[in-house]
N, CA and C of each residue as an Amber inpcrd file, in Angstrom:
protein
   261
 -43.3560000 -28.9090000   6.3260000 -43.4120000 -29.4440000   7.6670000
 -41.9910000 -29.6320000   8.1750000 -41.9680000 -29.2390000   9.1320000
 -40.2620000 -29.1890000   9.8690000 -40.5840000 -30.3020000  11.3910000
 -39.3470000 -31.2940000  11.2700000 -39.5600000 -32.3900000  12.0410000
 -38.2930000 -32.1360000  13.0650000 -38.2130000 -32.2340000  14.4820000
 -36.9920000 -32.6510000  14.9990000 -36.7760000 -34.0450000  15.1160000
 -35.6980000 -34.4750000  14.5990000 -35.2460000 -35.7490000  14.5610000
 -34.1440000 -35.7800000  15.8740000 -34.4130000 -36.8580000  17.1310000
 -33.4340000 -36.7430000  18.0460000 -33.7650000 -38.2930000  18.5640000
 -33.7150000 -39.2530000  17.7750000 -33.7410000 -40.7460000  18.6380000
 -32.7220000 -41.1660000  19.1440000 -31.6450000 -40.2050000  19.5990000
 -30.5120000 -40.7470000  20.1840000 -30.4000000 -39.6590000  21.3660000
 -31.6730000 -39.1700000  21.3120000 -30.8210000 -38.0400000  22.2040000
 -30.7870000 -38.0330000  23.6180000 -31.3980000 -39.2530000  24.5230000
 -30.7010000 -39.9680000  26.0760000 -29.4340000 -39.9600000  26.0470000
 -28.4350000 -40.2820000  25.1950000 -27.8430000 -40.4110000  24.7030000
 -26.5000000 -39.3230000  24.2710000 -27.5060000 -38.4840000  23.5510000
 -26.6540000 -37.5680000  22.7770000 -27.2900000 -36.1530000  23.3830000
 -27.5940000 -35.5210000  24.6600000 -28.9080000 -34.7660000  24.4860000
 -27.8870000 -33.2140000  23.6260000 -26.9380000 -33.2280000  23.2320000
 -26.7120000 -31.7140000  22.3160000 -26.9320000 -31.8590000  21.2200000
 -27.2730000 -33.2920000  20.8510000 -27.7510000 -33.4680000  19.3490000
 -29.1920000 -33.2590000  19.0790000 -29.1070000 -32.6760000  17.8230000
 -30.4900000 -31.9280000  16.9050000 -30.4120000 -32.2160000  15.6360000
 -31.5010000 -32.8540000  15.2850000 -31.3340000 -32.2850000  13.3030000
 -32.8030000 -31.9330000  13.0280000 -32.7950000 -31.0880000  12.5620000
 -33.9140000 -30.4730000  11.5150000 -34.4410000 -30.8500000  10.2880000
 -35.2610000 -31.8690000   9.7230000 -35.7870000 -32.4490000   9.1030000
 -36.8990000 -31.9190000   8.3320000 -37.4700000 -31.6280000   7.0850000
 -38.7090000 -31.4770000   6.2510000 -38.9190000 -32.5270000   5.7430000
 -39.3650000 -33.4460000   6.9290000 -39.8720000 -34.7040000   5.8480000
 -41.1790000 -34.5360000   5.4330000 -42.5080000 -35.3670000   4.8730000
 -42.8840000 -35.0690000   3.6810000 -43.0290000 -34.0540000   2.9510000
 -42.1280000 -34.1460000   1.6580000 -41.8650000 -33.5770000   0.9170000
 -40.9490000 -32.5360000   1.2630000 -40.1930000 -32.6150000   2.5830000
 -39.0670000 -31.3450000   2.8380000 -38.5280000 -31.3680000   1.4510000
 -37.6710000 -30.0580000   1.7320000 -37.1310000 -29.7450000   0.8010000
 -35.0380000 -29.2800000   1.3550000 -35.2340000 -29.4330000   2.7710000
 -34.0440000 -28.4820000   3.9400000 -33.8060000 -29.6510000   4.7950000
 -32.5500000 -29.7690000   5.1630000 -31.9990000 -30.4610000   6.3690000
 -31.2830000 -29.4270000   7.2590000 -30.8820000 -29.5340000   8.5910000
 -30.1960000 -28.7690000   9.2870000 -29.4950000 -30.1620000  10.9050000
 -28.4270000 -30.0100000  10.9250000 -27.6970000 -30.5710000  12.1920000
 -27.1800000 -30.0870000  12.8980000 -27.6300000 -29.4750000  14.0850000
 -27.4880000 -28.4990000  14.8710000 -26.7660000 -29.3730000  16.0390000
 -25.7520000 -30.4270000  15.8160000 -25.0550000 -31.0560000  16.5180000
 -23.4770000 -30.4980000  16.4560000 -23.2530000 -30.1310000  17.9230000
 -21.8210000 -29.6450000  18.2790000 -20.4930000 -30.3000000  17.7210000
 -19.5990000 -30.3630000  17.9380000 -18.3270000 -30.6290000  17.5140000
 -17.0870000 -30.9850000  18.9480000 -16.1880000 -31.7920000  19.1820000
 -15.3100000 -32.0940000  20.1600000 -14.0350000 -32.7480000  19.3060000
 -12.8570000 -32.0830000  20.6010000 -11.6410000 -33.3100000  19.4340000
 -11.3260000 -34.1740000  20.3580000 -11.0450000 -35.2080000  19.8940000
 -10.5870000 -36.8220000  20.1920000  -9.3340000 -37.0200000  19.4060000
  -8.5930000 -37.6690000  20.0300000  -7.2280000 -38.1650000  19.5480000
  -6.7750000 -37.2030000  18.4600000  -7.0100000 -36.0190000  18.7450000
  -5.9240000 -34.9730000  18.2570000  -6.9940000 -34.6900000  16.7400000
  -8.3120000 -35.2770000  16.6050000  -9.3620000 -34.8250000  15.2910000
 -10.0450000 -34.2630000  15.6900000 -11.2980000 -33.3020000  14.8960000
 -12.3800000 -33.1870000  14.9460000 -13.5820000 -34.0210000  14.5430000
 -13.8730000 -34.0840000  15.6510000 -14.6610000 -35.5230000  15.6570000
 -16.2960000 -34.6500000  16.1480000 -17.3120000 -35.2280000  15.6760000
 -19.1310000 -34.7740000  15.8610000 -20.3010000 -36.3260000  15.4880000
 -21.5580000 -35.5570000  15.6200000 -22.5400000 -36.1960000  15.4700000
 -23.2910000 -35.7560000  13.8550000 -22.7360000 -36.6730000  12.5820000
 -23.0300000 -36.0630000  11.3300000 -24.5090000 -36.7870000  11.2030000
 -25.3150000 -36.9340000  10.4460000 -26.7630000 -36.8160000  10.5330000
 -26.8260000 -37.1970000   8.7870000 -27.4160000 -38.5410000   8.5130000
 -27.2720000 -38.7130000   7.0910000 -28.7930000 -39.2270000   6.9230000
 -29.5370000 -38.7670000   5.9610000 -30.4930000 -38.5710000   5.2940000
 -30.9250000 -39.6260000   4.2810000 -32.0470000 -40.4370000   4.2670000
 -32.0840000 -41.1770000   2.6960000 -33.4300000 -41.1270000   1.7200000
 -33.1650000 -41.3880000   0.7530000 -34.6330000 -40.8720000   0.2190000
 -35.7580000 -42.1000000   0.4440000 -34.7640000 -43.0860000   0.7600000
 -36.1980000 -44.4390000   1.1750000 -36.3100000 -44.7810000   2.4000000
 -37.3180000 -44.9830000   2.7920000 -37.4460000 -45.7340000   4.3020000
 -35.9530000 -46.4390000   4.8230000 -35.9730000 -46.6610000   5.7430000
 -35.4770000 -48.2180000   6.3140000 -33.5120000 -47.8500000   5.8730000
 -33.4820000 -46.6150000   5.6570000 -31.9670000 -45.8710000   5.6570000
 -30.9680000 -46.6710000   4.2900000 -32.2480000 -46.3450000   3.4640000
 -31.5820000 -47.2560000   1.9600000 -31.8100000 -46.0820000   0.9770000
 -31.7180000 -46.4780000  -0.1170000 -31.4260000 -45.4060000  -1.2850000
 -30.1770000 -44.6950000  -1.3550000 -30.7390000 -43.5140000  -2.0420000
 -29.3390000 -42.4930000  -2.4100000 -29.7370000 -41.5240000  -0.6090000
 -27.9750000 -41.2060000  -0.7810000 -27.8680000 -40.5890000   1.2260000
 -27.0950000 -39.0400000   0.4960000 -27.2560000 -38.4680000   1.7760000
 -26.3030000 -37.1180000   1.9960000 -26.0390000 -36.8040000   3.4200000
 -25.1600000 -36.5580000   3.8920000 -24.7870000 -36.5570000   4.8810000
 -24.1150000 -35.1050000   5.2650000 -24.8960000 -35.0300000   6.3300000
 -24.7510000 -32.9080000   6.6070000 -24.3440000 -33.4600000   8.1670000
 -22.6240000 -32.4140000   7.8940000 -21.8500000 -32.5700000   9.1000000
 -22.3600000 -31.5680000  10.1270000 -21.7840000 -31.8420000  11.7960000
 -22.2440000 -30.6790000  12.2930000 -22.6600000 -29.3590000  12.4260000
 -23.3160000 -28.6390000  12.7570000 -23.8080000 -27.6540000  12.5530000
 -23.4970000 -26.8190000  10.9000000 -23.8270000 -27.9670000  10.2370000
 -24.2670000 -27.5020000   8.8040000 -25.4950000 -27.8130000   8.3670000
 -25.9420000 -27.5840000   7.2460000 -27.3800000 -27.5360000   6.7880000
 -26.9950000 -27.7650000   5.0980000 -28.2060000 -28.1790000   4.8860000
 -28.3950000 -28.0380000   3.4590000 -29.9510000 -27.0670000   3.0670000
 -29.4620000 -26.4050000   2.6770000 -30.7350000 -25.2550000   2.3020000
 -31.7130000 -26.0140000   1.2170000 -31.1840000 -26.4640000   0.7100000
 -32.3760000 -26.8070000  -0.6760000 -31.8420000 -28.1670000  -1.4690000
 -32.5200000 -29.4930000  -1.0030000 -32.0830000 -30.8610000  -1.4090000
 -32.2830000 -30.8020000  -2.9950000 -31.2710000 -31.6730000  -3.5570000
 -30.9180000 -31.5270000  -4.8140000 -32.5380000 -32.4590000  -5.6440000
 -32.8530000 -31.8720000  -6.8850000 -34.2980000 -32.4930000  -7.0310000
 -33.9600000 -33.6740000  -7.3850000 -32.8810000 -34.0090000  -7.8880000
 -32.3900000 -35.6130000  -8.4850000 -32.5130000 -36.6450000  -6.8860000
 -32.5180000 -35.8110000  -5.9120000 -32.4080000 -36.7390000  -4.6080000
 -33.6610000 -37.1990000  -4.0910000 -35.0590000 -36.3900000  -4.5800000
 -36.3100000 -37.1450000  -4.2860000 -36.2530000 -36.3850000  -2.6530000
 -37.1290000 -37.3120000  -2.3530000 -37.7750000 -36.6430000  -0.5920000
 -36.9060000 -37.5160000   0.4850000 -36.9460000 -36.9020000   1.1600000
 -36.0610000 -37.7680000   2.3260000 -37.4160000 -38.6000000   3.3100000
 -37.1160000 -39.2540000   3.4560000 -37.4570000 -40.9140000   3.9160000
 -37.2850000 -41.4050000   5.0650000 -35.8020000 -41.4440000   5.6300000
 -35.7620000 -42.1050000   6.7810000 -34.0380000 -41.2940000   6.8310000
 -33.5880000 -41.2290000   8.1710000 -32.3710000 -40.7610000   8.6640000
 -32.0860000 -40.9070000  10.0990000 -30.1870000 -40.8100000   9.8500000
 -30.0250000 -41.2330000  11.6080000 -28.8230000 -40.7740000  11.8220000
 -28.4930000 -40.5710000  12.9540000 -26.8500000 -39.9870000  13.8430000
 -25.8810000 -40.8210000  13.5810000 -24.3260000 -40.2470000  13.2830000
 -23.2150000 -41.3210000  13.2700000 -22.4360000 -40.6000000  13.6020000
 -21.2460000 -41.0580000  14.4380000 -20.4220000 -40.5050000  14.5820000
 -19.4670000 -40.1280000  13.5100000 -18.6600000 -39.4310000  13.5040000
 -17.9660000 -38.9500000  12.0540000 -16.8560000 -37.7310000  12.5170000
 -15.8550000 -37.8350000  11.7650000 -14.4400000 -37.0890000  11.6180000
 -14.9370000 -35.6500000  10.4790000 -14.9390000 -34.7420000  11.2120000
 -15.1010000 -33.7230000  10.5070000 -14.1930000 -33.2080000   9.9570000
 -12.7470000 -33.0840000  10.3740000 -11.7760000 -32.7590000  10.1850000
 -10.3840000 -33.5950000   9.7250000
């Protein structure tokens, strides 16, 4: 099952992430990139395996993906947008 995750996106509307929650197995953040004060600065998209944005996380920077979540990481759960320095 493939979910779009976008609760920020009034907000953010170029932000996207691509989600397989129950039981995904793939993430994808199809969120752009801009520089600020001379960085690369985006919308990174971090993942957790428990509800309520607790447990073990991974965090997939802009328009990156993770093809195949590690099996030690369990199912992803709950996730959300942060701003973040890519560069």
């Amino acid at each position: 099952m493939v979910s779009l995750v976008a609760t920020d996106m009034p907000r953010y509307p170029e932000t996207t992430a691509y989600v397989g929650f129950n039981d995904g197995a793939s993430v994808w953040n199809g969120a752009g990139t801009r520089k600020a004060d001379g960085a690369l600065r985006g919308r990174c998209f971090t993942v957790y395996n428990k509800p309520g944005y607790t447990g073990k996380s991974l965090t997939v920077l802009p328009g990156r993906g993770i093809t195949q979540l590690p099996a030690a990481f369990g199912h992803i759960h709950s996730g959300r947008f942060h701003d973040c320095r890519v560069s």
